[in-house]
C-alpha positions as CSV (number, residue, x, y, z in Angstrom):
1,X,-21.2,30.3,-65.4
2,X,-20.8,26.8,-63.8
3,X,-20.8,27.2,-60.1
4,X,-21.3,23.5,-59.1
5,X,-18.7,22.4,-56.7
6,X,-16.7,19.1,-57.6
7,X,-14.8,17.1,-55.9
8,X,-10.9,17.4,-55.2
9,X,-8.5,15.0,-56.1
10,X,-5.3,14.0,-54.1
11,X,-2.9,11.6,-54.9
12,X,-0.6,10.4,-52.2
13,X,3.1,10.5,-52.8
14,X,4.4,7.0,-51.2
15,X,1.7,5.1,-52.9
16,X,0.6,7.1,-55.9
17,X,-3.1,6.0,-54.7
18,X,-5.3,8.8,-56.0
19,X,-8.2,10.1,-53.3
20,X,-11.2,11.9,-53.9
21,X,-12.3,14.0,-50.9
22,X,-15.7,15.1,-50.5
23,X,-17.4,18.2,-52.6
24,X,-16.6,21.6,-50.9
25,X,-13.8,20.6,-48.9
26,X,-11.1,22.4,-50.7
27,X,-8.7,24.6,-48.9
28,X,-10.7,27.8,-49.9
29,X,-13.7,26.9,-48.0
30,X,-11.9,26.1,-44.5
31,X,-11.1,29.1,-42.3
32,X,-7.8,30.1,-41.5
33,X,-7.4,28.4,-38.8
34,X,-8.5,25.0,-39.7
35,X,-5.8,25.4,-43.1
36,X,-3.4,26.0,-40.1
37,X,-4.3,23.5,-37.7
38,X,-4.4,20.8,-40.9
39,X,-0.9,21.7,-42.5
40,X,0.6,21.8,-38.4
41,X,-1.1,18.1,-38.3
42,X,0.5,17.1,-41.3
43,X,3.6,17.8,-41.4
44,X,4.4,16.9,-37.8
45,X,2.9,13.4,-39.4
46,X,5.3,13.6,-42.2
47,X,8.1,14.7,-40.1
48,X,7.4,11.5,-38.0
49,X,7.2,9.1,-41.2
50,X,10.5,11.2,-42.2
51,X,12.5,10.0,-39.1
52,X,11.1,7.4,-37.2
53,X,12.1,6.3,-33.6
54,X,14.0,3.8,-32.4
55,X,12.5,1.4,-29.7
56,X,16.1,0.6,-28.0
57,X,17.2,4.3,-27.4
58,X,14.1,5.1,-26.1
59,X,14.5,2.6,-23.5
60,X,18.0,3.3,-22.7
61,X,17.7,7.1,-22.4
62,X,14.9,6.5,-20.5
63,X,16.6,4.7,-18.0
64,X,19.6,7.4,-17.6
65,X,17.3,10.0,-17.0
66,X,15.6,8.2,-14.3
67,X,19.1,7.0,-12.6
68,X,20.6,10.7,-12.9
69,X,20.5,11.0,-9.2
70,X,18.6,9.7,-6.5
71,X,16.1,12.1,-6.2
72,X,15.1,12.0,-9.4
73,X,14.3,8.3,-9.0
74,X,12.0,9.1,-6.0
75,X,10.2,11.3,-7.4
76,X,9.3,8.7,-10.2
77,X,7.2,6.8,-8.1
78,X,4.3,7.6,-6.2
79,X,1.7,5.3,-3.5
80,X,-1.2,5.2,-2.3
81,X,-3.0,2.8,0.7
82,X,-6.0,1.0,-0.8
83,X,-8.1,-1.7,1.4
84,X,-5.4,-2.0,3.8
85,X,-2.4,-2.3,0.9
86,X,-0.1,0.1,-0.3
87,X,0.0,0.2,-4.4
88,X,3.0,2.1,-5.9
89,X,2.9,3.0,-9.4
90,X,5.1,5.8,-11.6
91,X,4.1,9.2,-10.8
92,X,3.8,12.0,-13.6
93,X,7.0,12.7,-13.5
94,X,8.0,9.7,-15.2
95,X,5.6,10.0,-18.0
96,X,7.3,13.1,-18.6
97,X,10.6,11.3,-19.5
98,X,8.4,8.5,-21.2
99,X,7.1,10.9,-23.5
100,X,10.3,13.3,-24.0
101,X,12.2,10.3,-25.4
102,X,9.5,8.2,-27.1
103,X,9.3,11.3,-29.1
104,X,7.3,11.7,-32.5
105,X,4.0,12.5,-30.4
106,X,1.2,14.9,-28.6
107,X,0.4,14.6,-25.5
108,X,-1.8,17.4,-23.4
109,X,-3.9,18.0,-20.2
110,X,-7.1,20.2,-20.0
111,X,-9.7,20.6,-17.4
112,X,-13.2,20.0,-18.6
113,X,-15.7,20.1,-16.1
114,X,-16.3,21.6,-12.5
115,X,-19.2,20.1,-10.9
116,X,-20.0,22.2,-8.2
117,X,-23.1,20.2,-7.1
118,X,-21.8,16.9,-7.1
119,X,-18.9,18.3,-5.7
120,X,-15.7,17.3,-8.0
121,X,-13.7,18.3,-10.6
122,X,-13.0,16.4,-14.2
123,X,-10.1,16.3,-16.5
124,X,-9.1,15.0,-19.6
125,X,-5.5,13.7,-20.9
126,X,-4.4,13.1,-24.4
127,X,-1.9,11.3,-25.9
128,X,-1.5,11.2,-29.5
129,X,1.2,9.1,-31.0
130,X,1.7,10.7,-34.8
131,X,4.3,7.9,-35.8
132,X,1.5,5.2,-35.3
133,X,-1.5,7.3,-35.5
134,X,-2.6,5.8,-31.9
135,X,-4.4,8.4,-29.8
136,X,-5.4,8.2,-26.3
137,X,-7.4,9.9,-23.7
138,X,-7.9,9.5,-20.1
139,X,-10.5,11.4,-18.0
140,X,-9.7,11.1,-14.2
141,X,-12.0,13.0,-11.6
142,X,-10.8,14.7,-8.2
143,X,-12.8,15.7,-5.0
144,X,-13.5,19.6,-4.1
145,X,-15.3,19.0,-0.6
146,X,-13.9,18.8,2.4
147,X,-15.1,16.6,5.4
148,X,-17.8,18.4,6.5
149,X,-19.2,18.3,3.4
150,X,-18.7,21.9,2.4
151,X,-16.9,23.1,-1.3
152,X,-13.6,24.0,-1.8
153,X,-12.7,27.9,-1.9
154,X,-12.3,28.5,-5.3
155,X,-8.3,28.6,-5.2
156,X,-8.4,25.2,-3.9
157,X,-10.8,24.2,-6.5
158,X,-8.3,25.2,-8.8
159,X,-5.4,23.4,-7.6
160,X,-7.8,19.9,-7.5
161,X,-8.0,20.5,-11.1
162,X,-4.4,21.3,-12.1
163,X,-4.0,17.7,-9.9
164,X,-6.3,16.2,-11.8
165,X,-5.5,17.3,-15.2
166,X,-1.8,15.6,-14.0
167,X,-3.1,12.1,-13.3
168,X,-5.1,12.6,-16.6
169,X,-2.0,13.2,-18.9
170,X,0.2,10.6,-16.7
171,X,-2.8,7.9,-17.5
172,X,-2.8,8.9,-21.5
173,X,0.8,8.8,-21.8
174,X,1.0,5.0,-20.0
175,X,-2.0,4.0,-22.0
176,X,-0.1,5.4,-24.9
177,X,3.5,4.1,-24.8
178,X,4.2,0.3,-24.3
179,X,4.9,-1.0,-20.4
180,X,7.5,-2.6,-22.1
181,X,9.5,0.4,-22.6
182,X,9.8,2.1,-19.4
183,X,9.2,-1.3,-17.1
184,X,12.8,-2.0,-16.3
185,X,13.1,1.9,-16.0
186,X,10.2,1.9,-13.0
187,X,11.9,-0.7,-11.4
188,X,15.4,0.9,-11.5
189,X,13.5,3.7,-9.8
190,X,11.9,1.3,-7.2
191,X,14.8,-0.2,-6.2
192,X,16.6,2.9,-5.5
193,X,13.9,4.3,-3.0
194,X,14.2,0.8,-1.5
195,X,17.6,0.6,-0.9
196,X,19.1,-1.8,1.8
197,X,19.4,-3.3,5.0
198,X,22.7,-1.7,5.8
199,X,21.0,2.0,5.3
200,X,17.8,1.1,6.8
201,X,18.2,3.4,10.1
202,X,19.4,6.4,8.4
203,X,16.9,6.1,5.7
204,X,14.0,5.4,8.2
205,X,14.9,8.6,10.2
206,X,14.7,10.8,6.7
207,X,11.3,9.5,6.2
208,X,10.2,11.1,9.4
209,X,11.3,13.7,8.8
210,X,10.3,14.5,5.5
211,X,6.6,13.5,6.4
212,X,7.0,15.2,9.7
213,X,7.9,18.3,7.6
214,X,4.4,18.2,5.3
215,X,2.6,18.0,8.9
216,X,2.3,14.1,9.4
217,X,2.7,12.8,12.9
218,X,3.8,9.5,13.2
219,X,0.9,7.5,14.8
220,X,-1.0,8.6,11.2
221,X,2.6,6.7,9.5
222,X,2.5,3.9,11.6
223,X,-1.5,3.2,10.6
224,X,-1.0,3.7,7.2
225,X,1.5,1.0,6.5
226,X,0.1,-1.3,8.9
227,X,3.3,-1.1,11.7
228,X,2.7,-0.9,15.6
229,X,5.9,1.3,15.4
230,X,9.1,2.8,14.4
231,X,11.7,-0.3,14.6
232,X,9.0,-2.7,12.3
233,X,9.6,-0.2,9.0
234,X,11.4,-2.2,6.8
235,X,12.7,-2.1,3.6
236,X,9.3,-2.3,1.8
237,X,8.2,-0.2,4.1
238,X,10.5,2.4,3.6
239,X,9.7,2.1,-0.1
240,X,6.0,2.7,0.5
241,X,6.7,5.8,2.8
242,X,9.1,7.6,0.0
243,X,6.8,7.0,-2.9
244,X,3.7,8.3,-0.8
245,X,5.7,11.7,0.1
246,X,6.3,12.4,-3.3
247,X,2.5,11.8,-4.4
248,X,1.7,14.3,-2.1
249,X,4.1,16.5,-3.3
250,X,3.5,16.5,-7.1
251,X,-0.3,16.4,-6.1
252,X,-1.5,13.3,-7.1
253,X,-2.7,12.9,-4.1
254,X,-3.1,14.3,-0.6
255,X,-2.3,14.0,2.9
256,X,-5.9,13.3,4.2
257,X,-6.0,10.6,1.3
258,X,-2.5,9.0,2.1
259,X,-2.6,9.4,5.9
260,X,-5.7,9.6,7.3
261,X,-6.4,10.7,10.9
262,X,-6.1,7.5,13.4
263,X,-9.1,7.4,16.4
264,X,-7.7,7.9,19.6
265,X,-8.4,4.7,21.4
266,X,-9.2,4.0,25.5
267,X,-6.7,2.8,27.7
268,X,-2.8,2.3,27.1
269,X,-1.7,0.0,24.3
270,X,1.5,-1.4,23.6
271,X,3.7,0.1,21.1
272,X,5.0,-3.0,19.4
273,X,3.8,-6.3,18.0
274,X,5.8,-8.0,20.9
275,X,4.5,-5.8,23.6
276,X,0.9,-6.7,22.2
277,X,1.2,-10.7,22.0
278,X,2.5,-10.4,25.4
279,X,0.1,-8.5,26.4
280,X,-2.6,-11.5,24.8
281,X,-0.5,-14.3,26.6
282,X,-0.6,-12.7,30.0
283,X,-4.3,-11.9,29.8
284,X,-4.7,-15.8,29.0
285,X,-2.6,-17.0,31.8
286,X,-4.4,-14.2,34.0
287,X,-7.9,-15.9,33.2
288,X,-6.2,-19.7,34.0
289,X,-5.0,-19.1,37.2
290,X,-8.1,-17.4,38.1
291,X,-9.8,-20.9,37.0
292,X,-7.2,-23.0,38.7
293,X,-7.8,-20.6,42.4
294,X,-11.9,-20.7,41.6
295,X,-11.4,-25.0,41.2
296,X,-8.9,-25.1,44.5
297,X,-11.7,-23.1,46.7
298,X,-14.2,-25.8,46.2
299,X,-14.9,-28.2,48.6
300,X,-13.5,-31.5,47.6
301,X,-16.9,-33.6,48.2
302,X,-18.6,-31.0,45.4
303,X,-19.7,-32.3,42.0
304,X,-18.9,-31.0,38.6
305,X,-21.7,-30.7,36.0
306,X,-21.4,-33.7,34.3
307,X,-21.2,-35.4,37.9
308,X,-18.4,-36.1,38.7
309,X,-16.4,-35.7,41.5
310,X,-14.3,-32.2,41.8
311,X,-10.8,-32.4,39.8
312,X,-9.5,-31.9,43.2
313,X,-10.7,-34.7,44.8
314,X,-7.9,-37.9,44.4
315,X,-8.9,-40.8,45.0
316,X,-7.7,-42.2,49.1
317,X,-8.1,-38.4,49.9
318,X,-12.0,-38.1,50.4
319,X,-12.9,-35.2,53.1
320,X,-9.0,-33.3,52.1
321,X,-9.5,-30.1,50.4
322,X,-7.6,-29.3,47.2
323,X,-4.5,-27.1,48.1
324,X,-5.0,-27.7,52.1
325,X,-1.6,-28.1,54.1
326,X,-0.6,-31.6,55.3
327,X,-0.7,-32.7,58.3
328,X,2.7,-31.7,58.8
329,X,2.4,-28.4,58.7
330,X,4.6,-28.1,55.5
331,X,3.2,-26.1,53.0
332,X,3.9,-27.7,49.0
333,X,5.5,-25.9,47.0
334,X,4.8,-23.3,44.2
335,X,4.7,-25.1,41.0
336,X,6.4,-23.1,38.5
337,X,4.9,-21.7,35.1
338,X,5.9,-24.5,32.3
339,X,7.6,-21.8,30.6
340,X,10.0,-20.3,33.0
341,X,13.5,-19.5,32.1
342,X,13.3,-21.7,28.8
343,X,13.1,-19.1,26.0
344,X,11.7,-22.1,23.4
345,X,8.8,-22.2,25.5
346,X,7.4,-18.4,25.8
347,X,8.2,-18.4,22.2
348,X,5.8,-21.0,21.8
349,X,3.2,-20.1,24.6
350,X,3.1,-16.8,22.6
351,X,2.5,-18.7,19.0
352,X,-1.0,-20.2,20.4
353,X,-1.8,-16.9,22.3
354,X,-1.4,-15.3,18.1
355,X,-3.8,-18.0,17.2
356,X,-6.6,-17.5,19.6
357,X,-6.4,-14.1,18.8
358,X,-7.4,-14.8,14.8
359,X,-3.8,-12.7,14.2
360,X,-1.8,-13.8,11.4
361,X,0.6,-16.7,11.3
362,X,2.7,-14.4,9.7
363,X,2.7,-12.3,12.1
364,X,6.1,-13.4,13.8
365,X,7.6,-10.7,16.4
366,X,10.2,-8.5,15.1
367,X,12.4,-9.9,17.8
368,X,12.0,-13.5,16.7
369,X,13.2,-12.8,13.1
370,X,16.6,-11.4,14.0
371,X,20.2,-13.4,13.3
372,X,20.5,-16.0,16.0
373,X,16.9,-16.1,17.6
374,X,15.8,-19.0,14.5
375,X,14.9,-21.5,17.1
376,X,12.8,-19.2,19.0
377,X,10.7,-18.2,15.4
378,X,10.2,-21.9,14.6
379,X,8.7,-22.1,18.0
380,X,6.3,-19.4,17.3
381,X,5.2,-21.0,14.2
382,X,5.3,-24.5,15.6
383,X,3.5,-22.9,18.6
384,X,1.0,-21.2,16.4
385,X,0.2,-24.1,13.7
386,X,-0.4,-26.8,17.0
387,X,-3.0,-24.3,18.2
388,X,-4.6,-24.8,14.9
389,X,-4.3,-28.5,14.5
390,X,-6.8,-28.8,17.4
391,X,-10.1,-29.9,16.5
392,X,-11.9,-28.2,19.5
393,X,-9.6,-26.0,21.3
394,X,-10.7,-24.8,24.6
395,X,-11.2,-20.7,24.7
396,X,-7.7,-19.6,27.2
397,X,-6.8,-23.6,27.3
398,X,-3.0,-23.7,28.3
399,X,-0.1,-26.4,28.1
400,X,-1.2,-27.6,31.7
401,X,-4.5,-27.3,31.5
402,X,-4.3,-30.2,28.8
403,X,-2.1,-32.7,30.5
């Protein structure tokens, strides 16, 4: 009796091309399972082959399910602050309509290692497109300590890998289907938690209170989209604050991660940008009039350090002090701050107090960029960029002190 195995023969129906597998690998000597698991694999492949997709529908029925209402669009977008930006990106529950209508695919989570000692927890997503025979897999990692450096209880460490194993299948299925698809999709989405300037107060107030309502106070908002307070959220903002809250709540990320605790600082601060450049410019003047009293005081016959007489001293005046009364008893009278009454000018005095501070030049005040106040913003900036033009600014140097 001949018992030496041969190899099997195939021959594939669409090409007739005839394949020779390798000795031993004919259906008999695979287990029931791995007949099963083949014949499942092929014919979903032929199925695919059978009734391929169409790129165009996909895109459109993306997009409907997306702008179905507007909560569904929210929850299509998730952020996160990293090195002082925001990044917003579609959330898991996009690829879920990405992968529902590209159809004629696999796609899976699966948690594969808990590192208890390293103290994380690592997943793996797959995506396998059987139309194209592209397969993808992304392996994403999530923290189980918490800040003192202790583990996670072991239902928490079960719930960082359920988060995990989302961002895993979200990254396989991007990785998988084209950008191109679901791009104008994502922006749809974008643009809806955006909205517009006419429902910017009602939709800043929501905010607050949906963070407020997951335990965030708002000194923890403000820091974390880099506003001094609640009136300088703006649209982008607002767009950064609804796509955090609905990270957090699909679990691709957490509070601690989105809003970290701010440290309590000394001493009261001012709660706007306004308030704070204000604060800069009257600290400056505060430090020039306690030059100009320290240079009055002096006696006019004293020399400077490059030898010179006193800036007091005029010439025809030898032996009168600077600021002494004349002789006839008048007193002379208060100069007056350049910048008194004339809103161009504080606007401007405030521009060069931004600069020697190393702030931003655009950081304009929420005030200046209003309807009507133009003038007064140009005179910030024109304030702002003279300060700059100076080879050798003087530290505190004023408009006076320079005539």
């Amino acid at each position: 009796m001949n018992t030496q195995s041969r190899a099997v023969e195939t021959v594939d129906r669409n090409t007739g091309e005839i394949t020779e597998l390798p000795a031993g690998y004919s259906a008999g000597n695979q287990s029931l399972a791995v007949q099963l698991a083949i014949a499942e694999l092929n014919q979903d492949v032929t199925t695919a082959k059978a009734f391929p997709r169409s790129v165009a529908k996909v895109m459109r029925n993306v997009t409907e399910l997306v702008m179905l209402d507007e909560q569904t669009a929210k929850e299509c977008v998730y952020a996160v602050p990293r090195d002082g930006k925001t990044i917003r990106g579609p959330s898991i529950r996009l690829a879920e309509i990405i992968a529902s209508q590209w159809g004629n695919c696999h796609c899976a989570s699966r948690i594969v290692h808990v590192d208890k000692i390293e103290k994380y927890v690592e997943s793996e997503g797959i995506f396998h497109d059987l139309e194209t025979g592209l397969k993808r897999t992304a392996r994403t990692r999530k923290n189980i300590s918490k800040r003192d450096g202790s583990l996670y209880s072991q239902d928490m460490i079960m719930t960082a890998g359920n988060a995990a194993a989302s961002i895993g299948m979200r990254e396989a299925i991007l990785k998988g289907v084209p950008k191109a698809v679901w791009r104008q999709a994502f922006d749809h989405a974008e643009n809806v938690i955006r909205g517009d300037i006419t429902t910017l107060v009602e939709r800043r107030e929501d905010a607050m209170k949906a963070l407020a309502g997951i335990g965030v106070t708002p000194d923890r908002i403000f820091a974390a989209i880099g506003v001094a307070g609640l009136d300088e959220i703006g649209v982008e903002e607002l767009a950064d604050l609804f796509a955090m809250y609905q990270g957090i709540k699909s679990k691709e990320t957490d509070v601690d991660e989105v809003f970290p605790p701010v440290k309590k600082g000394g001493g009261d601060q001012p709660s706007s940008l306004k308030g704070k450049l204000d604060q800069l410019a009257g600290d400056d003047a505060g430090k020039d009039k306690d030059k100009k009293s320290a240079e009055e005081k002096k006696p006019a016959g004293t020399k400077s350090d490059a030898g010179t007489p006193a800036a007091s001293e005029k010439p025809g005046e030898k032996g009168t002090k600077a600021g002494q009364a004349p002789s006839s008893g008048k007193s002379p009278p208060t100069q007056a701050q350049p910048d008194d009454g004339d809103p161009i000018a504080v606007a401007t005095r405030l521009g060069r107090a931004a600069y020697r501070k190393n702030m931003s030049e655009r950081a304009v005040p929420v005030d200046f960029k209003q309807a009507g106040r133009e003038a007064e913003r140009d005179a910030w900036i024109a304030g702002f960029r003279d300060e700059a033009d100076k080879d050798s600014p003087e530290p505190g140097a004023t408009e006076e002190d320079e005539r």
